[in-house]
C-alpha positions as CSV (number, residue, x, y, z in Angstrom):
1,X,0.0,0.0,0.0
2,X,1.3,3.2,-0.8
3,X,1.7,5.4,2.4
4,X,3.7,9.2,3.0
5,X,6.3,6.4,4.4
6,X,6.8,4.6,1.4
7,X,5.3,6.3,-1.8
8,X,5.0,4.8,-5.1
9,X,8.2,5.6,-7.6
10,X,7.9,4.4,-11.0
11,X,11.3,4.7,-12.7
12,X,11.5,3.0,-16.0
13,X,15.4,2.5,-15.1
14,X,15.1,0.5,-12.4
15,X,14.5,-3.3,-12.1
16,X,11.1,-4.7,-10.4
17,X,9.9,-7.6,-8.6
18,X,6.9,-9.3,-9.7
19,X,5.1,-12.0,-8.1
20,X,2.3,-13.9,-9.8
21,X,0.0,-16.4,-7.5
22,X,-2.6,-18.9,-8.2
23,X,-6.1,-18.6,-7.0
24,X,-6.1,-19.8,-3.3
25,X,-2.8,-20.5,-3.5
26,X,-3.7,-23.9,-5.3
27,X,-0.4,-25.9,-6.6
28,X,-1.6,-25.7,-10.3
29,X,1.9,-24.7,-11.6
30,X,3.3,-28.1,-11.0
31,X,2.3,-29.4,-14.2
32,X,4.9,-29.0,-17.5
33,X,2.0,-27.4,-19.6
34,X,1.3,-25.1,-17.1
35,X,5.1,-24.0,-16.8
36,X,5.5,-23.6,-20.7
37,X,2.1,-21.2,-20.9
38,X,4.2,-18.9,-17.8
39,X,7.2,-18.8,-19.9
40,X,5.9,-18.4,-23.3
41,X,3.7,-15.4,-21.8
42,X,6.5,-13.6,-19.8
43,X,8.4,-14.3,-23.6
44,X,5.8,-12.7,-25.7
45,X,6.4,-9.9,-23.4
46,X,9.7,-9.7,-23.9
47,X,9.1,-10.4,-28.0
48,X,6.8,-7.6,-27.8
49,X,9.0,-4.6,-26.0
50,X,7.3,-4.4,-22.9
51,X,9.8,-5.8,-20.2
52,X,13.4,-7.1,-20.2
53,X,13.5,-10.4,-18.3
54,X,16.7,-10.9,-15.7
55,X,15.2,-14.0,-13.9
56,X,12.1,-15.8,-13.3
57,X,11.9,-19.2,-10.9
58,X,8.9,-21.2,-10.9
59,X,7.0,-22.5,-7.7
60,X,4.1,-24.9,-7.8
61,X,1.5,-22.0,-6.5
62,X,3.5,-19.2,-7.4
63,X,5.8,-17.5,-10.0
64,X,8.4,-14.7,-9.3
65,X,10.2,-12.6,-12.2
66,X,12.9,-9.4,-12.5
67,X,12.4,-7.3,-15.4
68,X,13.1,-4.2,-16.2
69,X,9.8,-2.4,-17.8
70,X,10.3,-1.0,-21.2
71,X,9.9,2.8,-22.6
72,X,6.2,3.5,-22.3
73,X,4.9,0.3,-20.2
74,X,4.5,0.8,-16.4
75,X,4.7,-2.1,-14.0
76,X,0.8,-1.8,-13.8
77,X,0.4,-2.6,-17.8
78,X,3.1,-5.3,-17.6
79,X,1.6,-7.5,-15.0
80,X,-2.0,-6.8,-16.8
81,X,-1.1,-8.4,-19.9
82,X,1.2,-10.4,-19.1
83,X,-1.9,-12.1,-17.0
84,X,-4.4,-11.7,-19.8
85,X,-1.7,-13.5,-22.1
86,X,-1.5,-16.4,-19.4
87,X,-5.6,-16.5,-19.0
88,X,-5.4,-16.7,-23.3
């Protein structure tokens, strides 16, 4: 929550960490299939200019990533698509 203590600061320079969860914290990210839709969405990201990838790992109920959000795409718009590409 942003707060006077610790305000928001979107700098396109800087790296961020995202984290992506399943719904109830199910383990539905066990399964290959699964895995290669999370990659191949955080890739078409990449593909399409919004975010460099550093590092991504993999949990079964969760996913964690480091990018670096491109010129004209705020960490708000990356994590949006990127989970509409993974719902696709």
């Amino acid at each position: 929550m942003p707060s006077s203590t610790w305000p928001i600061h979107i700098d396109p320079d800087h790296l961020y960490f995202f984290t992506a969860s399943a719904v109830q914290r199910q383990h539905v990210f066990r399964r290959p299939v699964i895995k290669r839709i999370l990659v191949d969405s955080l890739n078409v990201a990449r593909i399409l200019g919004q975010i460099a990838v550093y590092a991504f790992v993999i949990m079964p109920n969760h996913m964690h990533f480091v990018a670096k959000c491109q010129e004209g795409h705020d960490p708000a718009s990356v994590v949006r698509e990127f989970k509409k590409a993974m719902a696709n």
